[in-house]
C-alpha positions in Angstrom: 0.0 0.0 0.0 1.4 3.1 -0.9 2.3 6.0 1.4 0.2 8.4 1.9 1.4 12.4 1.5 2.5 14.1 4.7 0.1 16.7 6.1 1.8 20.1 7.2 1.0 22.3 9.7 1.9 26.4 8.9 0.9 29.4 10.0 0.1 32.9 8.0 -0.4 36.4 9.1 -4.2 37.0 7.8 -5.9 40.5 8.5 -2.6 40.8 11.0 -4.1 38.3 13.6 -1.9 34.3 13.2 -4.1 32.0 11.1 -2.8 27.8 11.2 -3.6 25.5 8.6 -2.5 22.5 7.1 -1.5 21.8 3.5 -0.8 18.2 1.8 0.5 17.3 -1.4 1.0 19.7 -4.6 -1.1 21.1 -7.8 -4.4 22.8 -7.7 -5.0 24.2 -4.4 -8.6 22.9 -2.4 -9.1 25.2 0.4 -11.1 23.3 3.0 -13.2 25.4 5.3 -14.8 23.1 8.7 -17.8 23.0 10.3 -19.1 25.1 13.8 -16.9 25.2 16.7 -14.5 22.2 15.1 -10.9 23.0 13.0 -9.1 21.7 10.6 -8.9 18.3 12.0 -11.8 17.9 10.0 -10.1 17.0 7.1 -7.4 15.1 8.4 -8.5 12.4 7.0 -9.5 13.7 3.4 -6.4 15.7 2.6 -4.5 12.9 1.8 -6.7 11.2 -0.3 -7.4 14.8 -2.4 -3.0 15.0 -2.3 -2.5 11.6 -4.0 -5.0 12.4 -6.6 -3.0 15.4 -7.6 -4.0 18.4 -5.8 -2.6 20.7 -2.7 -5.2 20.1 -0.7 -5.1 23.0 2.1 -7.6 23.1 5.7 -7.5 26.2 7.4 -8.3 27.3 11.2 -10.9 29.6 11.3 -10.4 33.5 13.3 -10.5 32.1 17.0 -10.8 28.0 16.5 -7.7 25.6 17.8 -4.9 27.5 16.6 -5.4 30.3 14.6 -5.8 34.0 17.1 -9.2 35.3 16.7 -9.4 38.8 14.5 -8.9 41.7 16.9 -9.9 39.6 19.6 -13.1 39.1 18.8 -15.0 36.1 17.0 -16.7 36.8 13.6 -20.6 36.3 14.0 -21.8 36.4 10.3 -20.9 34.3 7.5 -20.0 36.8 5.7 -16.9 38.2 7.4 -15.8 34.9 7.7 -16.2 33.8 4.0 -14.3 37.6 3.6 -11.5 36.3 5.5 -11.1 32.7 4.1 -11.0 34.7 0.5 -8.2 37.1 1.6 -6.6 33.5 3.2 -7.0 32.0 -0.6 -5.0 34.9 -2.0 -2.3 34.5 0.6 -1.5 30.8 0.5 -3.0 29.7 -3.0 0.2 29.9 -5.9 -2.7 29.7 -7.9 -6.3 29.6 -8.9 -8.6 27.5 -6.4 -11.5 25.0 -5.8 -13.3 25.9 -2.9 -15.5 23.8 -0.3 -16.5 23.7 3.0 -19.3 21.7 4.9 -21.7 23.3 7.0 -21.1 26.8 8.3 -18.0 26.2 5.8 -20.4 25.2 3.1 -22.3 29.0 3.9 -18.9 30.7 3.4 -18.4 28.9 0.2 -22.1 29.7 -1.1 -21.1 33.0 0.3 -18.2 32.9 -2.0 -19.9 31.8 -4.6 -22.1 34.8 -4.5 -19.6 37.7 -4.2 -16.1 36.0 -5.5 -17.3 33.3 -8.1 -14.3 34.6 -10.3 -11.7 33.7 -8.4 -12.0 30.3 -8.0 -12.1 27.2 -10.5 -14.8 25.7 -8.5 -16.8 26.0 -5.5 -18.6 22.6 -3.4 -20.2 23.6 -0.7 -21.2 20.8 1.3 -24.2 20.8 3.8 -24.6 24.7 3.4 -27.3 26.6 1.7 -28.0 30.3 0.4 -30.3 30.3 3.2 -30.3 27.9 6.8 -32.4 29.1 9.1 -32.4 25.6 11.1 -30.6 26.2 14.4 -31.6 29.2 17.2 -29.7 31.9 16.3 -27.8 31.3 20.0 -26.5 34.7 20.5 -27.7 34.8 24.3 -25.4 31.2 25.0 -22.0 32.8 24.5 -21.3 33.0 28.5 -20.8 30.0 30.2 -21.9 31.3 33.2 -24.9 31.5 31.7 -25.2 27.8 29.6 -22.6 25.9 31.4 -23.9 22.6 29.8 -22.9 24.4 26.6 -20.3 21.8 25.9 -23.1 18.9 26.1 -25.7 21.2 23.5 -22.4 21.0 21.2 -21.7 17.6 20.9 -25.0 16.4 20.9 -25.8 18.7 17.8 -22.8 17.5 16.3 -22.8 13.6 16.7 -26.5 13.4 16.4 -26.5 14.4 12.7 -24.1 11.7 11.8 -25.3 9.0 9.5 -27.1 6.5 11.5 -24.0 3.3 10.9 -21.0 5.3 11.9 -18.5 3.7 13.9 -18.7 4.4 17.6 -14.8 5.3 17.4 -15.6 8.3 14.8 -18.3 9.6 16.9 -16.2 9.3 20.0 -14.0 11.6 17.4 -16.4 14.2 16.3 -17.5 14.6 19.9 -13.9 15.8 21.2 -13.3 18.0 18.2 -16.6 19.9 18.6 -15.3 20.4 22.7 -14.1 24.1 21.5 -14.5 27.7 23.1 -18.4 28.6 23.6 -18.1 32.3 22.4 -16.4 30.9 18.9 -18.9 28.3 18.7 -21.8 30.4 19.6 -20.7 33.1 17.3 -20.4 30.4 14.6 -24.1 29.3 14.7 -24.7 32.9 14.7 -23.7 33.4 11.1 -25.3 29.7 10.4 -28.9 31.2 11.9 -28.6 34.5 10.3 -27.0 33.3 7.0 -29.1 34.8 4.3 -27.6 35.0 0.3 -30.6 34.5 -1.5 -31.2 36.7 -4.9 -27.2 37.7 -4.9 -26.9 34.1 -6.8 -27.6 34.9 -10.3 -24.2 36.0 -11.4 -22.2 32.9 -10.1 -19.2 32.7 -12.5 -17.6 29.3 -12.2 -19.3 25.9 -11.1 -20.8 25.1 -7.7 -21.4 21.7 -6.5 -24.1 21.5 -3.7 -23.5 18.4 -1.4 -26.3 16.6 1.2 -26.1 14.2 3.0 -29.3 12.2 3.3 -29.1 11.5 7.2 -28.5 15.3 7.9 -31.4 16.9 9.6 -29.6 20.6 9.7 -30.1 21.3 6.6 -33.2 20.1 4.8 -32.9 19.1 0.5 -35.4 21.9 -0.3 -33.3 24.5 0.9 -30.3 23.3 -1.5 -32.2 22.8 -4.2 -33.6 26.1 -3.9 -29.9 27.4 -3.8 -29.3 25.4 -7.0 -32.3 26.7 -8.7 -30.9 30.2 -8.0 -27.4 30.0 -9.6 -28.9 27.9 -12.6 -27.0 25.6 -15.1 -23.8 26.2 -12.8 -25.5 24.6 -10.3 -24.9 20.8 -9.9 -26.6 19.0 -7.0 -25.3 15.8 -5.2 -27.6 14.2 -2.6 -25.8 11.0 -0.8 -27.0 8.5 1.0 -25.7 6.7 4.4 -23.8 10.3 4.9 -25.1 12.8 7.7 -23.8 16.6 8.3 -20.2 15.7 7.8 -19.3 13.8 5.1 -15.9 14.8 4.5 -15.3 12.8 8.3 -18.1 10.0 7.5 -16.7 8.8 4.3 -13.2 10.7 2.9 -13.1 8.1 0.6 -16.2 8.8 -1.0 -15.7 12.2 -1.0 -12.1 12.3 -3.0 -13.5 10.7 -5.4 -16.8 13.2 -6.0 -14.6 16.0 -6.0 -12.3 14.5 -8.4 -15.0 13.4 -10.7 -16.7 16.3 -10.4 -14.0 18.5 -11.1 -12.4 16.8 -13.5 -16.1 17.1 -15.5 -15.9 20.9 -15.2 -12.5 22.0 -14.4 -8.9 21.7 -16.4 -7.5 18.7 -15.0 -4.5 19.8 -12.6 -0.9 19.5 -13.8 
């Protein structure tokens, strides 16, 4: 069995606060954007895979999670300003043009993306994120643990309960410590997922969009991406999976490689 690439952990001054990420293998840069209150870990496991297949697969920390310094000391509540700073990121670290994707409040900022920076990427797949996911109470009153201290219990649960219903008791045992991040980042995370609101800025999309659902996720109901699809139009391309939940970059990397590969070797120039 072969080896698989090396993942490398870096750091980069990003809107002058220190931003970690991890890079793997070389070619067309993937920027890999994770999920509410989690990091990079994420996509441990899919980085190689996406390496070996002949991309530079990169998974940032966002402003305030694990490792990367918040911005001005303060967590980013809208999607927005944190799909603003993952596209000043790209420009930093990317030698060139990228693919985009993220999965849940990551696949917001890469619909966000897609609706004010389609040019500048080869590809966007956003997966389990919408134009539109108004499916979690916006928790904006949660952020003080003296005033939710089973805050780390809501977390977990919301996280682990949307996997699909056969995953190993080992990965969920996983996803549970991952999600075990500060409350005010996490908080101000489902924020911007609550609040998240693109719709009619959609009809200008400039490069391809995949839309990715997993059929055991309850966060994020079908109608709402195909809505999203039907507003970008023929770019659009919709991918609904079963036995996957909310995080199928974790569930099944596997399976995952090889729909972005096949996807973007469909509607993207094949990497050097």
């Amino acid at each position: 069995m072969a080896e698989l690439e090396p993942i490398i952990g870096r750091y980069v001054s990003i809107d002058g606060t220190r931003t970690f990420f991890d890079t793997c293998g070389s070619g067309t840069p993937i920027v890999c954007v994770h999920t509410a209150g989690a990091d990079s870990r994420e996509y441990a496991r899919l980085l190689p895979l996406l390496a070996e297949r002949g991309y530079q697969a990169i998974a940032l920390d966002l402003p305030g999670h694990s490792r990367s310094y918040p911005v001005d000391w303060k967590p980013l509540r809208t999607i927005h300003e944190q799909a603003e700073f993952v596209h000043r990121f790209a420009q930093e670290v990317c030698d060139s043009t990228p693919v985009m994707t993220g999965c849940s409040i990551g696949g917001d900022i890469a619909v966000d993306l897609a609706a004010h920076h389609s040019a500048d990427y080869l590809a966007i797949i956003a997966m389990e994120g919408a134009a539109w996911t108004p499916t979690f109470p916006n928790p904006g009153e949660m952020e003080r643990p003296s005033w939710v201290p089973s805050w780390r219990d809501v977390m977990e649960r919301a996280a682990i309960s949307s996997l699909n219903r056969g995953c190993p008791a080992a990965d969920i045992e996983e996803l549970r410590w991952q999600h075990r991040g500060a409350q005010e980042i996490a908080s101000a995370d489902l924020q911007g997922w609550a609040t998240h609101d693109v719709r009619g800025q959609l009809g200008d999309v400039r490069c391809p969009v995949l839309l990715v659902k997993g059929n055991d996720d309850f966060w994020l109901p079908r109608e709402l991406v195909e809505l999203t699809a039907e507003e970008i139009g023929e770019r659009a391309t919709v991918a609904c999976l079963d036995v996957l939940g909310h995080y199928p970059m974790f569930e099944d990397p596997e399976r995952i490689a090889e729909l972005v590969v096949s996807y973007l070797a469909e509607h993207v120039a094949q990497p050097a």
